[in-house]
C-alpha positions in Angstrom: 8.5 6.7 -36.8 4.8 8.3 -37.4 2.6 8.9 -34.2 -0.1 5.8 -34.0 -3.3 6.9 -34.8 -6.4 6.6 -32.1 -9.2 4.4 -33.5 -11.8 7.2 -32.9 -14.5 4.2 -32.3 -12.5 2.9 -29.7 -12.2 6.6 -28.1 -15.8 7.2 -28.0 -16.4 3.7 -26.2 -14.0 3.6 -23.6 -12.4 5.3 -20.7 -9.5 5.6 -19.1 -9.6 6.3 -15.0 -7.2 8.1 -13.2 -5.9 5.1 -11.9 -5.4 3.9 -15.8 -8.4 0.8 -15.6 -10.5 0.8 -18.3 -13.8 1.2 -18.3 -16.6 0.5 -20.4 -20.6 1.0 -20.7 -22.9 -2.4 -20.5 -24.8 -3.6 -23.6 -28.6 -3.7 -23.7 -29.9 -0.3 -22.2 -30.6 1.2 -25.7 -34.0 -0.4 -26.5 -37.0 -2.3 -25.0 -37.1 -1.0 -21.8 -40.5 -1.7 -21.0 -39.8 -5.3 -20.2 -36.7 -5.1 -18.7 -36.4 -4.3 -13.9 -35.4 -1.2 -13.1 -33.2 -3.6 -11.1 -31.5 -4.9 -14.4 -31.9 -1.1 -15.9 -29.8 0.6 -12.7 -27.0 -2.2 -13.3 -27.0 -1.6 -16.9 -26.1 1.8 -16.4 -23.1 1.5 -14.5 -19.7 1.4 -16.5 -17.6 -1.5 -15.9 -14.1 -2.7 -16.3 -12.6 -3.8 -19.7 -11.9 -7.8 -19.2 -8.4 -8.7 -19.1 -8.4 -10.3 -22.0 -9.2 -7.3 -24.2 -7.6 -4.8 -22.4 -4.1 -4.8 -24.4 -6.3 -4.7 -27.8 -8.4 -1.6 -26.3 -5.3 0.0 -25.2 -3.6 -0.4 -28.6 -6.8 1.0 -29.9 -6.8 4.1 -27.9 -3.0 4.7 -28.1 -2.0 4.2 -24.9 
């Protein structure tokens, strides 16, 4: 059987901890910044767990 194939997207959006969670970055810290906290900004920044839900299609994705 061939090797399944990484979805490169996928591998450029999401991590993998050493624990194996995965982690993700939060939408909405790319534009318009000017009217947005630096409250709201500083939690945008911070990566945060894939939802259960979509954590067996994202691992899929990445292979694993």
């Amino acid at each position: 059987m061939p090797k399944m194939k990484t979805n490169k997207g996928m591998a450029k959006r999401f991590k993998v901890t050493g624990s194996g969670r995965l982690r993700r970055r939060r939408a909405g810290l790319n534009h318009i910044l000017e009217s947005k906290s630096s409250a709201r900004k500083r939690r945008l920044g911070r990566d945060v767990d894939v939802a259960k839900g979509d954590a067996r299609a994202v691992r899929r994705g990445l292979g694993i």
